[in-house]
Residue, then its C-alpha position, 0 to 999 in steps of 0.5 A: x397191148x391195152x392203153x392200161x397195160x403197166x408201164x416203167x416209169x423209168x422209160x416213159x418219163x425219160x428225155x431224150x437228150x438236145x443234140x440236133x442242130x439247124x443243119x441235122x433238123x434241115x436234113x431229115x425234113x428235106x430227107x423225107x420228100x428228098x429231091x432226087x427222089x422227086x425228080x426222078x419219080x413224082x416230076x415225070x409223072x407232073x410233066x405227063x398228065x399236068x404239063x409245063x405248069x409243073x415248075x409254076x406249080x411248085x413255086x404256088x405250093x412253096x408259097x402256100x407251105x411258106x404261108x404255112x410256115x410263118x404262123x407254124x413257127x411262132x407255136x415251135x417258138x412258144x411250145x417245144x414239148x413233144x408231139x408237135x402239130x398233135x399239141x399245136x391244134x390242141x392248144x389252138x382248137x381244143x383237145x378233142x381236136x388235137x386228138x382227132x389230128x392225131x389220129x389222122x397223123x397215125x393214120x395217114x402216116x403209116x399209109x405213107x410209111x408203109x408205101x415208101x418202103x414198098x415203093x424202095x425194094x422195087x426201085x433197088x431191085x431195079x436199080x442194082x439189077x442195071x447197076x451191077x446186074x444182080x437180079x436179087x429178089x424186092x423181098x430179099x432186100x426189103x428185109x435188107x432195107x427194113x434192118x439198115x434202117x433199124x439199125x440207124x433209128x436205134x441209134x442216136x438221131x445223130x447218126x441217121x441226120x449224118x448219113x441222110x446229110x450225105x445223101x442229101x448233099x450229093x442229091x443236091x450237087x447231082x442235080x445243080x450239076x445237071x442243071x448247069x450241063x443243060x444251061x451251058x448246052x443250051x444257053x439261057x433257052x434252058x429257061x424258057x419265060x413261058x414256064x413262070x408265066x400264068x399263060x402256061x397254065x392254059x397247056x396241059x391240066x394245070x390242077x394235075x401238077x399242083x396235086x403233085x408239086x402239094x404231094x411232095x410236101x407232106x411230112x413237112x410239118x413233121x419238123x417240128x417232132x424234133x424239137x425236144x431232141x433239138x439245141x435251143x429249139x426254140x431258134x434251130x427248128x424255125x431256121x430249119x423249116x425255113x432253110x429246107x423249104x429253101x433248098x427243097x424248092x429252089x433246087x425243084x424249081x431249077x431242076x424242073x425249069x431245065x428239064x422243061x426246056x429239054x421237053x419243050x413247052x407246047x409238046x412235053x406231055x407228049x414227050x414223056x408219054x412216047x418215051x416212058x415216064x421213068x426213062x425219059x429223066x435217064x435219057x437226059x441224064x445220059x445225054x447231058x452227064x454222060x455214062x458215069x453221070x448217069x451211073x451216080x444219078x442211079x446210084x444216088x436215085x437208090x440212097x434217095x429212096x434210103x433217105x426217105x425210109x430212115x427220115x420217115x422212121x425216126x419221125x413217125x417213131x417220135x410222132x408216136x412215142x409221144x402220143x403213147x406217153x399221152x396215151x393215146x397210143x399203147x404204153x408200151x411206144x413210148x418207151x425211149x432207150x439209153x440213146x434216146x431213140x423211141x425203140x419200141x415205136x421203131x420197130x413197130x414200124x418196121x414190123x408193119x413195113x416188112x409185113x404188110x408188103x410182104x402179105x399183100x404179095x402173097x394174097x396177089x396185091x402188088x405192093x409196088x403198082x397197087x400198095x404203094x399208090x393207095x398208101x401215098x394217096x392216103x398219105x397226102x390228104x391226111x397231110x394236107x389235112x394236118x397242115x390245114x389244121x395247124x395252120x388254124x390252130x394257129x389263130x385259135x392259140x394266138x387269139x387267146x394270148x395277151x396283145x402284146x404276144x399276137x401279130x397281125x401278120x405271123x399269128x393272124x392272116x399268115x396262118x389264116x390265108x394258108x389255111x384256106x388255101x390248104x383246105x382248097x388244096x386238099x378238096x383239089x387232092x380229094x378230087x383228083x384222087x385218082x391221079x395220085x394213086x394212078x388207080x382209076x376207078x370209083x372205089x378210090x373215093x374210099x380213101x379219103x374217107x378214111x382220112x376223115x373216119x380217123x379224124x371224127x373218130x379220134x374227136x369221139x375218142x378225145x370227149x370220151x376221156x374228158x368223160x371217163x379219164x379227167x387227168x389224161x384229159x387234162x394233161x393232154x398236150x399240157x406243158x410248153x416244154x420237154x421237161x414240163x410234160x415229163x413232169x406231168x407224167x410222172x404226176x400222173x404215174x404216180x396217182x394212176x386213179x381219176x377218183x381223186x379228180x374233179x370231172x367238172x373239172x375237165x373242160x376244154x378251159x383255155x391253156x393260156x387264158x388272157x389275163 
């Protein structure tokens, strides 16, 4: 569909109504990069080819994110309006740089969307095959999958932060409970010191696992999407960027340091390779939580996977459906129905999730071993990239503000120092491309070439409107609030024509200049 096909007023200029709260934001961002997930899929794969500084390695990358978090949530404090990190970097580096950020999120997430629902047919079809021994066919349940998740994006977002939730806290009580079962075994060795020592880095390849510990953070910054959906934005969105970083990485680091004392430190690559990277966490679940222990681990494993699609769903859905109202994206994703659910961007999604698995089967691409793997890596520099990003347009936003509104901790070396760590974050995950798709040859340095062609292509596109289309220009990322940005769409609605508009006036002015 054309950026200029006509649009109803009625469904792009409607808010969504405030209902989320501190508790039902913490679930969807932690349901995105779910733990048990993490533990059962991206640990055995750090332990593997990174080793015991893996626990270390998430512990540096909660930091760098929690660095990260600090300036990001002084922007979700000030700006609520819709798109988030898109309007961040705008309001902080200029608009052709919002929309160059943008186009490496539409990017970078529709890899990673689409990984994460081919990746979850497989495993359910693994999974309920050693369940219940029904051999059902990845396709049959990736349609299954595809209409659970509609179903609940189509609804309020309540009823998907409730159902994530659950998942969630069972994810959370199976692990603490695995961990407890291997401490009351084995006694306070069940935290061995060297892990959480910097010698440990010298045992296995150090930069491998922090590749992999920075992997599971992506979407993190995605919290903020919820923020015109959410009560008193401006208070539950940073508690709840604080508080699922918390849990992420406290649950992480205890599941990771107790499983390491059951591999031993010295020789853990070894004993992961010999016992198969998927069955070896199996294999101490059984051990140490028996045969029903192992059954929910399995079974939980399966409503991990389903957390993550319908987490990723609603806020890429939201991610686009704002930007088709800045039109940047067709007109016709940003249209929200009676409950508020961007609609038109969810199915969209899942229209990309059904099919393209499905097409790359049939042309003889694998989507699990081939698919998935190229997605995720595209997926987590574009990111990382974004974080990076954020992170400076902090300190470009800030440093336009009155003195009385800066801080030179929260808007100016906070934001600074995680800038350039997440920058060097990203050229390690460019460099170690290969260990994040598992594909080892040359043609995988494609990847992040494309994550850079999104960016310098969507800053083209973005000077391109301040020559061609002046008022889109200017009410780009425009409005601190909701309300305000609706309110600017519909003036633009209204007199649809850019004759009308002063083009000298389409510079890239300050939003706040200082007095």
């Amino acid at each position: 569909m054309s950026l200029d096909a006509p649009i109803r007023q009625d469904e792009t200029t409607t808010i969504a109504p405030r209902t989320l709260t501190t508790w039902k934001i913490i679930t969807l961002i932690v349901g995105a990069f779910t733990p048990l997930a993490v533990v059962a899929g991206t640990v055995p794969l750090a332990f593997a080819f990174g080793g015991p500084s893996t626990t270390l390695a998430f512990i540096i990358a909660g930091a760098v994110i929690a660095l990260f978090c600090v300036g990001y949530v002084q922007m979700v404090r000030r700006i609520t309006r819709p798109g988030a990190f898109y309007s961040y970097i705008a309001r902080g580096l200029g608009r052709p740089a919002g929309v160059g950020g943008a186009m490496v999120a539409v990017v970078g997430y529709v890899f990673g969307f689409i990984g994460a629902i081919a990746i979850q047919a497989f495993l359910a079809h693994e999974i309920i095959k050693s369940l219940f021994g029904i051999d059902a066919p990845w396709q049959v349940l990736l349609v299954i999958i595809v209409f659970i998740v509609g179903f609940l994006a189509y609804r309020k977002i309540n009823l998907s932060a409730y159902v994530v939730g659950v998942i969630v806290i069972g994810e959370v009580v199976l692990l603490v409970v695995l961990a407890i079962a291997i401490f009351a075994r084995n006694g306070i060795a069940a935290f061995p010191v060297e892990v959480i020592q910097p010698s440990v880095f010298g045992i296995g390849t150090w930069s491998v696992a922090l590749i992999f510990a920075f992997l599971c953070f992506q979407g993190y910054e995605a919290g903020a999407l919820y923020a015109p959906e959410a009560k008193r934005p401006e208070k539950t969105v940073p508690r709840a960027l604080y508080g699922a970083l918390v849990l992420f990485v406290a649950v992480l680091v205890l599941s990771t340091w107790t499983l390491t004392s059951v591999s031993g430190v010295e020789g853990q690559m070894e004993v992961i390779l010999e016992n198969g990277l998927g069955a070896w966490v199996l294999a101490v679940v059984a051990d140490y939580l028996g045969p029903v222990g192992l059954w929910l681990f399995s079974l939980f494993t399966l409503f991990a996977q389903m957390a993550v699609a319908i987490s990723i769903t609603n806020f890429m859905s939201r991610y686009y459906n704002s930007l088709a109202r800045e039109e940047l994206l067709p007109r016709y994703l940003g249209r929200l129905n009676r409950y508020g659910a961007p609609y038109s961007a969810v199915f969209t999604l899942l229209g990309l999730g059904l099919v393209v698995p499905l097409v790359s089967a049939m042309v003889g691409i694998d989507p699990y071993t081939q698919l998935s793997s190229v997605a995720f890596g595209v997926g987590a520099i574009a990111a990382t990239t974004l974080q990076a990003m954020a992170s400076w347009a902090v300190v470009g936003f800030f440093m336009r503000r009155p003195a009385s509104e800066r801080h030179w901790w929260k808007t100016f070396m906070a934001p600074a120092l995680a800038g350039v760590l997440l920058v060097l974050a990203t050229v390690i995950e460019i460099f170690g491309i290969q260990w994040i798709t598992g594909v080892e040859a040359s043609w995988t340095m494609i990847l992040p070439v494309l994550v850079l062609a999104a960016l310098v292509l969507g800053i083209a596109f973005g000077f391109w409107l301040k020559k061609n289309k002046p008022r889109t220009y200017l009410d780009l990322a425009a409005g601190d609030s909701p309300e305000e940005a609706a309110a600017l769409r519909s003036a633009r609605i209204q007199s649809r024509s850019d004759d009308d508009v002063d083009r000298s006036a389409a510079t890239d002015r300050d939003f706040d200049p200082v007095p």
